[in-house]
C-alpha positions, 0 to 999 in steps of 0.5 A, a space after each residue: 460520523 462526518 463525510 470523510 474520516 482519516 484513520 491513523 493505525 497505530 502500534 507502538 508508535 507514540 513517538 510517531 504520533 507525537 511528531 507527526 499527529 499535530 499537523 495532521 489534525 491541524 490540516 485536517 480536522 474540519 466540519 465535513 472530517 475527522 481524524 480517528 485513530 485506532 491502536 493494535 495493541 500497543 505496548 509504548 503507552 500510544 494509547 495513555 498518550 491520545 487519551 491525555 493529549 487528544 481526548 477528542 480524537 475518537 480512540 478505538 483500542 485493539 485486543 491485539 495486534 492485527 496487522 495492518 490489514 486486518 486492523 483496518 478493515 476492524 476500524 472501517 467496519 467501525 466508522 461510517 463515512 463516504 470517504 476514509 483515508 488510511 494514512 500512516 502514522 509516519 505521514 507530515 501532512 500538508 495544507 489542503 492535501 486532503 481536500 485536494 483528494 476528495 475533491 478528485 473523488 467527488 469529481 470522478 465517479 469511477 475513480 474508487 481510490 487516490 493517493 496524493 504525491 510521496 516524497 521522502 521525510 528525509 529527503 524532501 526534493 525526492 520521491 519516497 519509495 512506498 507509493 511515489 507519484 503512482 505505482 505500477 506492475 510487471 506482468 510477474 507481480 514486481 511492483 514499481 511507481 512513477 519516481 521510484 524504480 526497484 531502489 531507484 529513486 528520482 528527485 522531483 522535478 515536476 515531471 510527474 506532476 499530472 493526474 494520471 489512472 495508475 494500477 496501485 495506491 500507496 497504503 501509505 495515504 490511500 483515500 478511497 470510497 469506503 463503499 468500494 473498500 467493503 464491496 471488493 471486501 476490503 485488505 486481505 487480512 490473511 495478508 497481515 502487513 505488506 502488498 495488500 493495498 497492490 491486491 485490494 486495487 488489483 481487485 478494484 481495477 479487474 472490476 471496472 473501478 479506476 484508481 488514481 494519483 493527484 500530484 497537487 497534493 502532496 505529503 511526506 513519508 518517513 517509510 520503514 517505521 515498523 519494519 525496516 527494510 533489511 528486516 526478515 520478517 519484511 522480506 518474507 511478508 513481501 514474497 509470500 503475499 506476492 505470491 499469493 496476490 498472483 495466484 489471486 488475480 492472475 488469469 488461468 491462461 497466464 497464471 503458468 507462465 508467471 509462476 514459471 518465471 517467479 520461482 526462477 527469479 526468487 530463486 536467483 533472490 535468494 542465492 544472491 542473499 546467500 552468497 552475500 552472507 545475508 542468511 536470515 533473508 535468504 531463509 525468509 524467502 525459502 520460508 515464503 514459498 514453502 508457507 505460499 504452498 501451503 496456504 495455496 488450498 485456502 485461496 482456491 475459492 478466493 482465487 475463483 470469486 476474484 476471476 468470476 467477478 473480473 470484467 476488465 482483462 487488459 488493465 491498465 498500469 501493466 507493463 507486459 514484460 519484466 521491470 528488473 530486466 529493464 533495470 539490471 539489463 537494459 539500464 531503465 531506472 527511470 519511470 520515463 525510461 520505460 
């Protein structure tokens, strides 16, 4: 294997593929990279399509779908490079946006992952909502990013154009040490899609290992292409492995409080889809916290390891209060607001 390997998981997304994997190889193939791309059991003749169009673009093929989670962490136990990106299938690449990414890594040593600057596919002078110029969290596990607030998004004006530590990088284009990705044991593959690219830095961070975006590189993210965002089974990954992304890191001391407040606010989350008539997320989002409770037991350990292995308290890139009370009530919908 080559020193840097970008793995595109795929499921069902030929037509992805098709559109997006041309430019892809052509900013990225080099003598120090490869681009590799595995499939999770796809029914769309995605794999029939690589082999006759790229048959020298290394092809792993899945028994089944294993998510998003599980899947990477089958491929990168399979490609042995210092450095991987896990990109999405749905990602226009640009020139010299993964040079740009490596060279921060090389040069940062305590940095473990970056992620470059996402815009929207379709609209190109804005940020995209899965990961912006950097995401952040509140101190009751809302996540939010530098040009994307709640469903607010900024038009790129350069504002956020510096490098700066941030406490998640988007799984959208996540470029990471793949020694740092297997010691802090990789994507929770009980996950299965959604948030685990927020608990994998969460760990990253509460052991001393920086994560960080880099503007200058910058590509493009269509967003939603396998599940769409009004999508039950979305809301329900989202709220459950929120939850359960808590109670894996949060300290004993907080751990009360932040529970206290996260099942007042689903609660008000879900009355507020019920009286809307949008019965089928409110159901997703009783299903969550009634599925958290009884997977609660078989993160006990997981939950112990992760504390005893934390060495930084205070993390960066927390904001010590509620993102939504800043949006709805004090009309903060902006990253510099904040």
């Amino acid at each position: 294997m080559k020193k840097i390997a970008v793995v595109i998981l795929n499921w069902n997304g030929r037509d992805l593929l098709e559109k997006f994997l041309p430019a892809v190889l052509r900013h990225t193939l080099s003598e120090n990279c490869d681009v590799v791309i595995a499939d999770n059991a796809s029914s769309d003749g995605s794999v029939e399509f690589l082999s006759s169009a790229c048959p020298e673009i290394p092809l792993i093929v899945f028994d089944k779908n294993y998510g998003f989670a599980d899947g990477y962490n089958k491929t990168l136990q399979q490609v042995d490079s210092e450095y991987v990106v896990l990109l999405n299938s749905d990602v226009e690449t640009t020139e010299n946006w993964l040079q740009i990414l490596v060279s921060y890594l090389e040069n940062h040593p305590d940095t473990a992952a970056v992620q470059p600057k996402i815009r929207s596919y379709s609209r190109k002078q804005y940020f995209e909502y899965a990961g912006a110029a950097g995401g952040f969290i509140d101190h009751y596990g809302y996540p939010f990013c530098r040009g994307r607030i709640l469903e607010s998004l900024e038009e790129d004006k350069g504002q956020y154009n510096a490098e700066i530590p941030v406490f998640w990088a988007t799984g959208a284009c996540l470029c990471i040490r793949r020694k740092d990705f297997l010691e802090a044991g990789g994507l929770d593959a009980r996950f299965f899609a959604h948030m685990e690219e927020i608990d994998l830095c969460w760990r990253l961070n509460a052991r001393g290992r920086k994560i960080a975006c880099v503007p200058s590189s910058v590509v493009y993210h269509v967003g939603g292409a396998s599940l769409s965002k009004e999508d039950p089974r979305k809301t329900y990954l989202n709220f459950r492995n929120n939850l359960l992304m808590l109670y894996k890191n949060v300290s004993k001391e907080d751990l009360p409080k932040v529970f206290l407040v996260r099942y007042i606010l689903d609660a008000l989350a879900f009355a507020h889809l019920f009286v809307q008539g949008n019965f089928k997320n409110a159901k997703s989002v009783f299903d969550a916290h009634r599925d958290f409770l009884k997977m609660c037991s078989s993160y006990k350990q997981t939950r112990k390891e992760n504390l005893s292995k934390t060495t930084v308290k205070n993390i960066p890139g927390v904001l010590q209060e509620s993102i939504l009370w800043n949006y709805y009530f004090k009309g903060k919908k902006t990253y510099r607001s904040i």
